[in-house]
One Martini backbone bead per residue (centre of mass of N, CA, C, O) as a GRO file, in nm:
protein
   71
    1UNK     BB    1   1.104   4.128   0.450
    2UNK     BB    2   1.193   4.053   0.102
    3UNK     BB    3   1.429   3.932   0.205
    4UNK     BB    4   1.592   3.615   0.216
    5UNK     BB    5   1.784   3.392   0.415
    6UNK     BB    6   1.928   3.069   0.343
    7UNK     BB    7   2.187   2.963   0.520
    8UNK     BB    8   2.087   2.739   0.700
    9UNK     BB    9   2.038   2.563   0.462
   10UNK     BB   10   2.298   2.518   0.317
   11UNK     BB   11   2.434   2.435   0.554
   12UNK     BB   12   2.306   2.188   0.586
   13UNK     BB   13   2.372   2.051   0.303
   14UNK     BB   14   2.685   2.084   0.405
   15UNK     BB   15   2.731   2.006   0.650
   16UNK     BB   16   2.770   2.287   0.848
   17UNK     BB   17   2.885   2.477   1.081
   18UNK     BB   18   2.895   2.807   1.221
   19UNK     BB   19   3.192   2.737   1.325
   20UNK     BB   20   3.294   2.655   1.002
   21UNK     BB   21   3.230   2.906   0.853
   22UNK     BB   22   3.356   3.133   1.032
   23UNK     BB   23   3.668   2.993   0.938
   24UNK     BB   24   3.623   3.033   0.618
   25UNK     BB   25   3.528   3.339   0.608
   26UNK     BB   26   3.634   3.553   0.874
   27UNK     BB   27   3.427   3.573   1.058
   28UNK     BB   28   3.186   3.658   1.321
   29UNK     BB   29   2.958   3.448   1.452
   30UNK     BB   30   2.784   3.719   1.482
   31UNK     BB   31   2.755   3.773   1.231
   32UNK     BB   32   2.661   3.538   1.103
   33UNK     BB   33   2.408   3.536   1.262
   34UNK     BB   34   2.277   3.766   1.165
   35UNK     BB   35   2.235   3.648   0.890
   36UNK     BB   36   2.093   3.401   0.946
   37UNK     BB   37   1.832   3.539   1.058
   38UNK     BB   38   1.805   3.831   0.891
   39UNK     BB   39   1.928   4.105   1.072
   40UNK     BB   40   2.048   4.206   0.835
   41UNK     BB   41   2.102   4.502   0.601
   42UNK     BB   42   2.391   4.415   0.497
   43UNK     BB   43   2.614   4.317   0.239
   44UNK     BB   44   2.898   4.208   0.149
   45UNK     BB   45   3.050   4.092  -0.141
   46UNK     BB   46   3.285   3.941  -0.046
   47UNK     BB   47   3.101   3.788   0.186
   48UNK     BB   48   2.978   3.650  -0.011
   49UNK     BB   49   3.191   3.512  -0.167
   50UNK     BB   50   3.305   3.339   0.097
   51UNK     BB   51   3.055   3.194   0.098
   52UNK     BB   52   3.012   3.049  -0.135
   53UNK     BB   53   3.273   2.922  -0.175
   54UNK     BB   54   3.239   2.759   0.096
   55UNK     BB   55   2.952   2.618  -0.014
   56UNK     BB   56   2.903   2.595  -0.308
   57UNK     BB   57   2.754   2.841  -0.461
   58UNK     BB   58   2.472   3.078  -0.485
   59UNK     BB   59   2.374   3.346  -0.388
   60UNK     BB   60   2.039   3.266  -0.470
   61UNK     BB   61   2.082   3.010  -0.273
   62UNK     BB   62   2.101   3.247  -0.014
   63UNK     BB   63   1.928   3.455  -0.169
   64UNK     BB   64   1.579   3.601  -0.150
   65UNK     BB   65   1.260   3.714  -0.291
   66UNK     BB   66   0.963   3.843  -0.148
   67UNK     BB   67   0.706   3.952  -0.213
   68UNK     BB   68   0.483   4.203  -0.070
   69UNK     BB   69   0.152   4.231   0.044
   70UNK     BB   70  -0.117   4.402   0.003
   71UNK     BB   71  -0.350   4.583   0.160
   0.00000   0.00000   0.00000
């Protein structure tokens, strides 16, 4: 998948637990870690927009697209 979700990482940054994320953007700690690993095929701009606000972040910090290599 050509979507990378970097929230580990910002999460790292900002010592943030991912049950201190769960509970600043009223998220279930389950779609949080979907999100964290990777397994989500969509995101709400509105939690977009609550994980951005709790990390002091900007999207981009949190999603990175990368290309897939040609066979």
């Amino acid at each position: 998948m050509p979507i990378i979700v970097n929230l580990d990482v910002m999460m790292a940054k900002r010592k943030m637990s991912l049950n201190e994320l769960s509970e600043k953007v009223e998220l279930t700690l389950s779609n949080l870690s979907i999100l964290k690993t990777g397994k989500a095929k969509a995101i709400r701009f509105s939690t977009l927009e609550s994980i951005c606000k709790a990390l002091n972040c900007q999207p981009g910090d949190i999603l990175e697209y990368v290309a897939e290599e040609k066979k």
